[in-house]
C-alpha positions as CSV (number, residue, x, y, z in Angstrom):
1,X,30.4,-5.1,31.0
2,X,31.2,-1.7,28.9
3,X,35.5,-1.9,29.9
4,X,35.0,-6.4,28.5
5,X,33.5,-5.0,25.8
6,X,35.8,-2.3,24.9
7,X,38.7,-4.4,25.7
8,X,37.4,-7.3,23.6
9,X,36.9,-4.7,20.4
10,X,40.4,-3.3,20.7
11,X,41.7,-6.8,20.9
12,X,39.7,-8.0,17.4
13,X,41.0,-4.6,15.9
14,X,44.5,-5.6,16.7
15,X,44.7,-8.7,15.9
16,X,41.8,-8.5,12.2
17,X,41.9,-5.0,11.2
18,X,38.4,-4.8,11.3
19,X,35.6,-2.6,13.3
20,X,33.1,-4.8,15.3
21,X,30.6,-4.5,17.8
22,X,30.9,-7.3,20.3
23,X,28.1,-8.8,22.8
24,X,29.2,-9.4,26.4
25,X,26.0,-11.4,28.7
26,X,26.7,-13.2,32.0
27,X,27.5,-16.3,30.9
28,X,25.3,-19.7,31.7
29,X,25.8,-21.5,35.2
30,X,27.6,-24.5,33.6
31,X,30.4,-22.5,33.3
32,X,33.3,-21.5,35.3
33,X,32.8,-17.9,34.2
34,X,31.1,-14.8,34.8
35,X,30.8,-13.0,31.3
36,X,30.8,-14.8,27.8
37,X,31.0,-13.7,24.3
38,X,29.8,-15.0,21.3
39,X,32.3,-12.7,19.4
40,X,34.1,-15.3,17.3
41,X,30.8,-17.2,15.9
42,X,29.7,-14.1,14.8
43,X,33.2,-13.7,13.0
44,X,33.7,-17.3,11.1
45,X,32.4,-15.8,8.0
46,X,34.1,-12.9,7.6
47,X,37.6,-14.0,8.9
48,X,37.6,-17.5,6.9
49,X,38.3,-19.5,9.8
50,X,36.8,-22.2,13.0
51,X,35.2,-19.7,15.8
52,X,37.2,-22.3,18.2
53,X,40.2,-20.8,16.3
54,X,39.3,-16.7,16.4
55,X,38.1,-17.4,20.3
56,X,41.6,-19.1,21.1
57,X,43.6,-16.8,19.4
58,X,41.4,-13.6,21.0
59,X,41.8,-15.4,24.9
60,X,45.9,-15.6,24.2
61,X,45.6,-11.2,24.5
62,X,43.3,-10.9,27.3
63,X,43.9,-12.1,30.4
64,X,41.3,-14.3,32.8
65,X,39.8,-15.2,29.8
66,X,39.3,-18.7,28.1
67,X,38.0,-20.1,24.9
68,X,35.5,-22.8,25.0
69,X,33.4,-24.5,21.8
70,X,31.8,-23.5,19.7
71,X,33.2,-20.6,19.8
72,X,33.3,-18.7,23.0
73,X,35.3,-16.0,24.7
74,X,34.5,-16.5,28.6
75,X,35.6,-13.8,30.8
76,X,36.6,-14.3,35.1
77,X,36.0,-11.5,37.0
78,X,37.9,-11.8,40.3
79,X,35.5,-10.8,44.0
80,X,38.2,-8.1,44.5
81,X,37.2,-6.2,41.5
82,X,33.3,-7.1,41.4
83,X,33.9,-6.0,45.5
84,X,35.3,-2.5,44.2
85,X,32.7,-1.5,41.7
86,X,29.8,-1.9,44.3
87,X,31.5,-0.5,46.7
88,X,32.3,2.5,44.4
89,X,28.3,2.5,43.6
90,X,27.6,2.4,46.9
91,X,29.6,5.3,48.4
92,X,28.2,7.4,44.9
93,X,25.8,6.0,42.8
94,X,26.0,7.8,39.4
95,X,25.0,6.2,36.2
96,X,24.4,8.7,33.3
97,X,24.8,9.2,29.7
98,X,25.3,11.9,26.9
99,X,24.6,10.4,24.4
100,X,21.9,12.5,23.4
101,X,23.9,15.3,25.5
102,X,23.0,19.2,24.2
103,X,20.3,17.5,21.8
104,X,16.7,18.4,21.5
105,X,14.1,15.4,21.1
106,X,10.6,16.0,21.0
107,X,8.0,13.4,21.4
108,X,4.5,13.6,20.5
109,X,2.2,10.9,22.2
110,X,-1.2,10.5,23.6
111,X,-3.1,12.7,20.9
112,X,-6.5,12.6,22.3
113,X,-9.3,14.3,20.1
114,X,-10.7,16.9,21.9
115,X,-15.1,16.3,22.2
116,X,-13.9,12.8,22.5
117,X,-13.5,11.0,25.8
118,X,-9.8,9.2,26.7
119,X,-9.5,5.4,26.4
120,X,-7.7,3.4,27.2
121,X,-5.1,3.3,24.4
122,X,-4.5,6.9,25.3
123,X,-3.3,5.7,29.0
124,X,-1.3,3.0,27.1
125,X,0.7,5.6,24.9
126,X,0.5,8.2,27.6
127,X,2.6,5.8,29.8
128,X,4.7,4.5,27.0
129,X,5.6,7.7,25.8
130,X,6.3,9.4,29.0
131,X,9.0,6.5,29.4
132,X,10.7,7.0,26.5
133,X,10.9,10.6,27.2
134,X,12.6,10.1,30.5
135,X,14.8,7.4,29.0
136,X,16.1,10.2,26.6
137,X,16.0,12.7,29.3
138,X,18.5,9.9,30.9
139,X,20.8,9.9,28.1
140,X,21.2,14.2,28.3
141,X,18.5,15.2,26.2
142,X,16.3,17.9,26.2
143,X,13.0,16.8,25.8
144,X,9.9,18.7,24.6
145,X,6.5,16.1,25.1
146,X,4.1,17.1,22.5
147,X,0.1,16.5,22.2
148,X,-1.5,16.8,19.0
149,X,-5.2,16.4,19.0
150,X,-8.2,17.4,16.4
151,X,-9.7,20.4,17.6
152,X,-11.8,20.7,14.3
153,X,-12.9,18.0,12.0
154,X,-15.4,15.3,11.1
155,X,-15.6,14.4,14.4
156,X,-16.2,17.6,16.1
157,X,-19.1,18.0,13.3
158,X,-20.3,14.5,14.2
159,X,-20.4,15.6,17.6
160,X,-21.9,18.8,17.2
161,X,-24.6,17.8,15.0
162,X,-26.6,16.5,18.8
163,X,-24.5,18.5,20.9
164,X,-26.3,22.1,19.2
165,X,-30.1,20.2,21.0
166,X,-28.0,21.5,24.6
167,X,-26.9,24.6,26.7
168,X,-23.2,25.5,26.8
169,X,-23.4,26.3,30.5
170,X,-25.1,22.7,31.1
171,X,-21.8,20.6,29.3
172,X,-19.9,18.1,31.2
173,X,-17.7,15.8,29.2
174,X,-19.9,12.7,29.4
175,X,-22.2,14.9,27.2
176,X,-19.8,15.6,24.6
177,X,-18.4,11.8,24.7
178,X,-22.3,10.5,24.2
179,X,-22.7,13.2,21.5
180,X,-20.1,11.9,19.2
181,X,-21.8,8.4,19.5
182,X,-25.1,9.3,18.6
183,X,-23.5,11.7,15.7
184,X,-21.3,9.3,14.2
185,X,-24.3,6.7,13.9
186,X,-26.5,9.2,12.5
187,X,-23.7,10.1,9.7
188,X,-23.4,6.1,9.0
189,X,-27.3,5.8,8.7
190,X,-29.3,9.4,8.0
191,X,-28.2,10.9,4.6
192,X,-29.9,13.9,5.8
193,X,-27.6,13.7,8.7
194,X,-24.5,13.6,6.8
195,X,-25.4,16.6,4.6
196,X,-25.7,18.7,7.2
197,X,-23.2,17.3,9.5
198,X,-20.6,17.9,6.4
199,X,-22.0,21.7,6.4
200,X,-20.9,21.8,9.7
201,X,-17.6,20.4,9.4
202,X,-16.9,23.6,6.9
203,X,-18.4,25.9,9.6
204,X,-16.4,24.8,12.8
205,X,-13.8,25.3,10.6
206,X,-14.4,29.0,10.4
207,X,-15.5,29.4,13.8
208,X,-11.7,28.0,14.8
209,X,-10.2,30.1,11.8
210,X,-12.0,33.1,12.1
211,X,-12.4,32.9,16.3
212,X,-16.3,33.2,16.0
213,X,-18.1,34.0,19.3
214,X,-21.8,34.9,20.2
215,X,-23.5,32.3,18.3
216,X,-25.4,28.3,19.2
217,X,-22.4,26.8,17.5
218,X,-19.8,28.6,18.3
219,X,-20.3,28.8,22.0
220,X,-21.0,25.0,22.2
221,X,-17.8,24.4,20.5
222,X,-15.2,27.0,22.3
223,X,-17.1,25.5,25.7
224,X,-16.6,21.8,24.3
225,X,-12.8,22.7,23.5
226,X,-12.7,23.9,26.8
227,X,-13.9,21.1,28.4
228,X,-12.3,18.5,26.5
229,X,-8.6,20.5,27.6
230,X,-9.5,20.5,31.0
231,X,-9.9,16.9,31.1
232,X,-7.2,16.1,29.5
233,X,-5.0,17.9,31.6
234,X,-6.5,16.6,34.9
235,X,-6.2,13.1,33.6
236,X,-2.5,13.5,32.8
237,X,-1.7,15.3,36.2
238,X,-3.6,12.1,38.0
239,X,-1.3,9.7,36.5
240,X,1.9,11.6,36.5
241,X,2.5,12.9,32.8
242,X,3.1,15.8,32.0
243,X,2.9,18.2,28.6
244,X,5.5,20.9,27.4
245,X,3.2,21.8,24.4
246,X,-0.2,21.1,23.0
247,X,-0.9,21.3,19.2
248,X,-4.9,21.8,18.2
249,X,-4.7,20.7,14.8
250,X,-6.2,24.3,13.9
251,X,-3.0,25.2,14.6
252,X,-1.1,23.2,12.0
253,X,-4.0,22.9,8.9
254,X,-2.7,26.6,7.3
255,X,0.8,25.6,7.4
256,X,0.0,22.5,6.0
257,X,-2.2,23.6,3.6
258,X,0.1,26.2,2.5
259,X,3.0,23.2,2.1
260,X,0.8,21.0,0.2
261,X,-0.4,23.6,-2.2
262,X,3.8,25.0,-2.2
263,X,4.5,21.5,-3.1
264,X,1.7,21.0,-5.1
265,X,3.2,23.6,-7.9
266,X,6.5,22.0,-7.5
267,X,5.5,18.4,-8.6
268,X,5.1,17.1,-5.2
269,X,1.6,16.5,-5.2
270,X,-1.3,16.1,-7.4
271,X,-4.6,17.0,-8.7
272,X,-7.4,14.5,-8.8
273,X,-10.1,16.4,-9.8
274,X,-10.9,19.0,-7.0
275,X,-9.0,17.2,-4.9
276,X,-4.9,17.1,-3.9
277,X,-3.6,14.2,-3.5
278,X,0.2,12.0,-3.0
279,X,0.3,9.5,-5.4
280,X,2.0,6.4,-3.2
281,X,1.8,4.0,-5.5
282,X,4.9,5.5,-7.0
283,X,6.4,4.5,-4.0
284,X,4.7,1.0,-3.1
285,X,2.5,3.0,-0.9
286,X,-1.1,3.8,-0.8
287,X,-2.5,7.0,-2.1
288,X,-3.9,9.6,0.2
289,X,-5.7,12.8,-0.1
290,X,-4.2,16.1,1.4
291,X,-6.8,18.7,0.7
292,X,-10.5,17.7,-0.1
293,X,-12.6,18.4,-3.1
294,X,-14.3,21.8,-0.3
295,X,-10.4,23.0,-0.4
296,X,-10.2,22.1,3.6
297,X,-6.8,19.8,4.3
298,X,-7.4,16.5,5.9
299,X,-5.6,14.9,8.6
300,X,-2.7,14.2,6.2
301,X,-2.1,17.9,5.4
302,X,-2.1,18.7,9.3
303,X,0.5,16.4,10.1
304,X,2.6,17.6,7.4
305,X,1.9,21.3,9.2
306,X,3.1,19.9,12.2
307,X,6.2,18.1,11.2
308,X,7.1,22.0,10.1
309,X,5.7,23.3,12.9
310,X,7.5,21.2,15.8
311,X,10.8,22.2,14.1
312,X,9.6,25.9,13.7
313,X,9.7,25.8,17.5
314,X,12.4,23.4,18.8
315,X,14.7,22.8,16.0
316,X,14.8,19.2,17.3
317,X,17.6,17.2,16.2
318,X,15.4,13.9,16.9
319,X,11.4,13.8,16.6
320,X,9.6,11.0,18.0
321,X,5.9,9.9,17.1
322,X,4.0,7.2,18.9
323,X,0.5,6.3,17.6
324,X,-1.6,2.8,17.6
325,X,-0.7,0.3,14.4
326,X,-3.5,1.1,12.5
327,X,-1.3,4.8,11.6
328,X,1.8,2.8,10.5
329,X,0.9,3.1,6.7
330,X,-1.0,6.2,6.8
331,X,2.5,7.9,8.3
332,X,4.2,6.1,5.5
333,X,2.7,8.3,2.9
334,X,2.7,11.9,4.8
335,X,7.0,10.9,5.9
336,X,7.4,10.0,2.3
337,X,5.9,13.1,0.7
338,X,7.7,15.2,3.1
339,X,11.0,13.4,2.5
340,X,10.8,14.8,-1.2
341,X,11.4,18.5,-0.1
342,X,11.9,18.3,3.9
343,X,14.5,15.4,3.7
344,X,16.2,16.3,6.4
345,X,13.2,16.5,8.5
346,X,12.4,13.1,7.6
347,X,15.5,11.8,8.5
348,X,15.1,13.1,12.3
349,X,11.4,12.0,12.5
350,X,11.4,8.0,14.0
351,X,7.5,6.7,13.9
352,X,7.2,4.2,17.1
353,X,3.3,1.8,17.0
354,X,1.5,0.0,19.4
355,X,-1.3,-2.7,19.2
356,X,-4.5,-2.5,21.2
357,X,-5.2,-3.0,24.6
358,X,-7.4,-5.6,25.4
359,X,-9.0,-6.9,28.9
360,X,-9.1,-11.0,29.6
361,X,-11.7,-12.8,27.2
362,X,-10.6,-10.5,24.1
363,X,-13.7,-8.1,23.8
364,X,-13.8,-5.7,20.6
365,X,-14.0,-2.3,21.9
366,X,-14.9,0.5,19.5
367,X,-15.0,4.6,20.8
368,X,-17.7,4.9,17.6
369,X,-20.3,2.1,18.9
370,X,-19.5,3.4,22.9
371,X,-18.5,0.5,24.4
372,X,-14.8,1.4,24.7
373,X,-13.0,1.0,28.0
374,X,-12.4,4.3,29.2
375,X,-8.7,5.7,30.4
376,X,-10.4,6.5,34.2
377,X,-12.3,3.2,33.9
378,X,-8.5,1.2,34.2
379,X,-7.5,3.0,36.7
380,X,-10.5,2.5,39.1
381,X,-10.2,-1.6,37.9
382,X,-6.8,-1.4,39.5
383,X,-7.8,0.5,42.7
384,X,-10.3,-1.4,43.0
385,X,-8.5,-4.6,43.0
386,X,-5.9,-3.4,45.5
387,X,-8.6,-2.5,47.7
388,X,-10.3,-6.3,47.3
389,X,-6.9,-8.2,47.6
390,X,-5.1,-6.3,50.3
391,X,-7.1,-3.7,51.6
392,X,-4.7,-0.8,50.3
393,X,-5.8,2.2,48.7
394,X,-2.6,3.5,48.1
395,X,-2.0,5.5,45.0
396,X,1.3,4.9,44.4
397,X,1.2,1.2,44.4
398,X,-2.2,1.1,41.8
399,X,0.1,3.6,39.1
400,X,2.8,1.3,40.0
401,X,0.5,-1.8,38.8
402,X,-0.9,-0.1,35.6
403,X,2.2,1.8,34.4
404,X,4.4,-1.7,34.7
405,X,1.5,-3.7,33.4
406,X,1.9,-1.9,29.9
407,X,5.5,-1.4,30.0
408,X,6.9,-5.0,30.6
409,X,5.3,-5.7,27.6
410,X,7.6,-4.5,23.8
411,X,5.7,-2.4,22.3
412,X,3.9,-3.2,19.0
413,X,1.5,-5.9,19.3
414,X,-1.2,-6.3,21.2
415,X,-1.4,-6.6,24.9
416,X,-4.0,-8.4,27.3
417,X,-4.1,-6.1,30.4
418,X,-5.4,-8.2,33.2
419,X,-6.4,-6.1,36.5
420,X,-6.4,-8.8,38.8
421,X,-2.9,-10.0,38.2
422,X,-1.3,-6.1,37.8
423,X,-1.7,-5.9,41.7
424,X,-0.3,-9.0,42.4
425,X,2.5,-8.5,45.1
426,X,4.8,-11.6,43.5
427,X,5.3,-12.0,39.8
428,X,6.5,-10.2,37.3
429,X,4.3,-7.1,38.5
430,X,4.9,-3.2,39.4
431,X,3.7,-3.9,42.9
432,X,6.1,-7.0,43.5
433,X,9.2,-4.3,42.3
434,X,8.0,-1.8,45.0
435,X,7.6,-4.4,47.7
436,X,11.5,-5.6,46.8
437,X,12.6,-1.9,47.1
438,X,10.9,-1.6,50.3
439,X,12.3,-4.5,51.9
440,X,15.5,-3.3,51.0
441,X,15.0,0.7,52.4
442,X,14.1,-1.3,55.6
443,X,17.4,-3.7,55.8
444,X,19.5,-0.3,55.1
445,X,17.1,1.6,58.0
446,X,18.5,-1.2,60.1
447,X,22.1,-1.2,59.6
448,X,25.5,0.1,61.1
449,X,28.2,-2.2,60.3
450,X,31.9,-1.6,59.3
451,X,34.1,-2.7,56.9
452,X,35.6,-6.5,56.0
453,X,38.9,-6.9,54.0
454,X,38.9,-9.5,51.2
455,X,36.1,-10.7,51.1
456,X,34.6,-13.4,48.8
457,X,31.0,-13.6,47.5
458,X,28.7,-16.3,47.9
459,X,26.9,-17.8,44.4
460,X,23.7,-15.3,45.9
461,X,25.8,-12.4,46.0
462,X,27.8,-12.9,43.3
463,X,24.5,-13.1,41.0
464,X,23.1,-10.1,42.8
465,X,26.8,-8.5,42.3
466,X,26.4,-9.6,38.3
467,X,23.0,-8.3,37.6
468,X,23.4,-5.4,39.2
469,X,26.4,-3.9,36.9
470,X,24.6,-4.9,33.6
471,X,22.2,-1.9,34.3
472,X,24.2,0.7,32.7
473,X,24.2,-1.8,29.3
474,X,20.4,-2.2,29.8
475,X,19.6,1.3,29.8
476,X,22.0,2.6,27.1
477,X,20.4,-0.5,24.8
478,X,17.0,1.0,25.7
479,X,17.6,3.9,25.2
480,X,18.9,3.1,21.4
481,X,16.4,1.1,20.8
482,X,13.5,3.5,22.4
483,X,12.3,0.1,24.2
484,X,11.1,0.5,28.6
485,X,10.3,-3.1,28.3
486,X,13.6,-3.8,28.6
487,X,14.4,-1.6,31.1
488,X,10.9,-3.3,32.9
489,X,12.1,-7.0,32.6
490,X,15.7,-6.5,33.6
491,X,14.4,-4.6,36.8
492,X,12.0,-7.6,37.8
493,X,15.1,-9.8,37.2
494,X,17.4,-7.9,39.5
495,X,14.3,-8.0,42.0
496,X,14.1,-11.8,41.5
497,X,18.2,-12.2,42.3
498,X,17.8,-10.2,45.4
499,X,15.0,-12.0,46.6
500,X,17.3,-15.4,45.9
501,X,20.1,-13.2,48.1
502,X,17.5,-11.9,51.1
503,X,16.5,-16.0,51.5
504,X,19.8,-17.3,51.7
505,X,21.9,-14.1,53.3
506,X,21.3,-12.8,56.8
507,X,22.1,-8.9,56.4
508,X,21.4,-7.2,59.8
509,X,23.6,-8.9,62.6
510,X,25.6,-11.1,60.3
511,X,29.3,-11.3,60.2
512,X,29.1,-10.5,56.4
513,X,26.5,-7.3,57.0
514,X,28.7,-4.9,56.1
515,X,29.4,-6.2,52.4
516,X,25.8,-7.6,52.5
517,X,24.7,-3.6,53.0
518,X,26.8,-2.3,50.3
519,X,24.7,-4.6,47.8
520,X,21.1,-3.8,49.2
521,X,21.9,-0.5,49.2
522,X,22.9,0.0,45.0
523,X,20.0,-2.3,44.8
524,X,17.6,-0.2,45.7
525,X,19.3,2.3,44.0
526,X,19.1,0.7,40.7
527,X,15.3,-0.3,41.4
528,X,14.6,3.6,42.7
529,X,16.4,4.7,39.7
530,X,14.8,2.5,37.2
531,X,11.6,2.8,38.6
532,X,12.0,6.4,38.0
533,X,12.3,6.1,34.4
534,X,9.3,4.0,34.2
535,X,7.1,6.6,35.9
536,X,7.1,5.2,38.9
537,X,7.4,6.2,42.8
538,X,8.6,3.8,45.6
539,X,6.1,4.6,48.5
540,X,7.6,4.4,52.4
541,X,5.5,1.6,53.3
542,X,4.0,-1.5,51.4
């Protein structure tokens, strides 16, 4: 659809003078036509005259083209040229872009806490974010994948104030995770508590500063940060993301302190009593602090170090940040008191939010109370579901369910994440996508046929034929708009056409099989393709 849709904006030039970006979609079934445009509706306004008009007069300079009301340009693409473009995807299949070519893009997702267990929003972002990476990787970038998590902080306090009762050799994770619960409700209800789990707070942060060994504290906290690491990193090897960097936020707070405090002298910020705050309101935002009444910076100064910090070491041309919704006005604030003296950094930096995931029957999960679903908890729902419904414990089939389970979905609401129906092997699932790409690896194990001269496509192929070239479009519009769920859906809807086409078209011994081949075969390259970029691996068997 790319050469329509060039043609059709040279055309408008020509004829109005004007620069415009036209939409090209296979057009509806009612029509004698194979691609439509709504090109001249979207021009009444500003050319002054009837769409029926601007599409007749835009048909008269393209040929196999015709105007129909409202206001439609409807292109005819002959089976001799749909016949030549598979066939040239066939005998190569190469579908790239640069449009992020010699660029650097760093995305920073996941951004687990360490002494805090994952959950299952982590997976969600973890998934998301590694998509998006490879989409950009797709379109030529280089891509760092970033992890910031809070090394030090209330929460390491919280968790320290009942982890200092045990013995650093003893630690396992589940410990630490159990810790934080009981620590965060004894800072909610024990006064007592909260004085001393604030003392702590201020001494964890000199242990980190000052790299403190030899004492109760210190040693359960460099062997909690060491667990916590260890975890993380197994968890992301088990479901196939990986990590080019990983930013403690003890890392970032002395840059960002030492901005806030720059900036604080320049107008940038102010002070409210001990305390440095950015007035939002100025802004129509909220007002945050950046460094506390003790002098230590708070969240909102470390994520201004690590804006600085990111660029300090990639000098990214594009910075992408995924976090849950509940960040979207808290990032508002730090991006807007950065934009007034890191503009430009700003500018670069594109803030991407998801909703929570919830399980069938809406429960409110909460990592402070403990009843959260855990990250490692989802993935044994899946397996086990795969290994109730079809006796399978394959691996790549339950990361198949779960990864396409999230994606399908466009990110920024909530999602209901139902285990039961992610294993399904029909409907708009991961599984049902690898069991189409299967079938089709075994038609193409089968086949030997030669070539047919002119031949003409049934209404199966030709749909199959259709869907099949808008894949290019699909990916280059998700990879502008940062959005797997379209690349998700359009891959189950290609699945769905070839599963119209295997019902009604004998491959394998047919008089057509030749043809019939050429079309499995760029079918599963799109689905082997896509399902790459999705984080997903078709397995040999199903």
């Amino acid at each position: 659809m790319q050469e329509l849709r060039e043609n059709l904006k040279k055309v408008i030039s020509e004829l109005y003078g004007i620069d415009f970006e036209p939409e090209i979609v296979v057009a509806p079934e009612n029509i004698d036509a194979d691609y439509s445009s709504n090109a001249p509706l979207r021009l009444t306004k500003e050319l002054h005259d009837n769409p029926f008009n601007i599409a007749e007069k835009i048909s008269e300079k393209i040929d196999n083209t015709f105007a129909s009301k409202p206001g439609f340009i409807n292109f005819k693409i002959s089976d001799e040229v749909l016949n030549e473009k598979i066939s040239e995807l066939s005998e190569k299949f190469e579908i790239s872009s640069d449009k992020f070519g010699g660029k650097t893009v760093i995305c920073e997702f996941s951004d687990p806490n360490p002494f805090k267990v994952l959950h299952v929003g982590h997976l969600y972002t973890s998934v998301v974010g590694d998509s998006i990476s490879r989409l950009f990787e797709y379109a030529g970038a280089k891509v760092v994948r970033a992890n910031f998590g809070g090394d030090v902080g209330l929460h390491v306090a919280k968790t320290m104030y009942i982890l200092k009762q045990k013995n650093p050799a003893e630690l396992t994770i589940e410990d630490i995770a159990r810790c934080y619960v009981e620590g965060t409700a004894a800072y909610e209800d024990d006064e007592n508590a909260k004085a001393e789990i604030t003392e702590l707070n201020k001494e964890i942060y000199k242990i980190n500063a000052e790299n403190i060994h030899g004492t109760l504290i210190s040693d359960l906290y460099w062997k909690g940060r060491e667990l916590s690491y260890e975890y993380f990193k197994d968890f992301y090897a088990k479901i196939g993301v990986k990590f080019d960097v990983f930013y403690p936020e003890s890392t970032v707070a002395s840059l960002g302190l030492s901005k806030v405090l720059e900036e604080l002298a320049a107008g940038v910020y102010e002070k409210s009593g001990d305390a440095v705050i950015f007035n939002g309101e100025k802004y129509g935002l909220h007002t945050r602090v950046f460094v506390n009444s003790e002098g230590v910076p708070t969240y909102e100064a470390k994520d201004v170090g690590l804006i600085f910090k990111k660029y300090e070491d990639y000098h990214f041309d594009k910075s992408v940040v995924i976090t849950g919704n509940e960040q979207l006005e808290y990032m508002k604030v730090v991006l807007k008191s950065v934009e007034q003296y890191a503009p430009e950094l700003v500018e670069k930096t594109s803030h991407l939010t998801h909703g929570l995931v919830k399980l069938p029957g809406n429960v409110k999960m909460s990592s402070r109370k403990g009843n959260f679903l855990k990250a490692v908890d989802v993935l044994k729902m899946v397996s086990d579901e795969l290994k109730n419904q079809y006796d399978s414990e394959d691996s790549k089939v339950s990361t198949a369910a779960y990864k396409y389970a999230f994606l399908k979905y466009k990110m920024g609401g909530d999602i209901i994440f139902d285990p039961e129906e992610s294993v399904k092997m029909t409907g708009n699932s991961g599984p049902y996508l690898l069991y189409s790409a299967v079938r089709a690896k075994k038609i193409l194990a089968k086949s030997n046929a030669s070539d047919l001269e002119n031949y003409t496509y049934n209404i199966y192929e030709k749909n199959l034929v259709k869907k099949m070239l808008e894949y290019k479009d699909v990916l280059d519009e998700a990879v502008e708009e940062m959005a797997p769920h379209k690349l998700a859906n359009y891959l189950y809807e290609v699945a769905q056409e070839f599963s119209r086409f295997y019902e009604n078209c004998p491959v394998v011994g047919s008089a057509e099989e030749v043809e019939r081949i050429k079309l499995v075969k760029v079918f599963y390259n799109v689905l082997e393709h896509g399902l790459n970029i999705l984080g997903i691996e078709i397995p040999e068997e199903m």
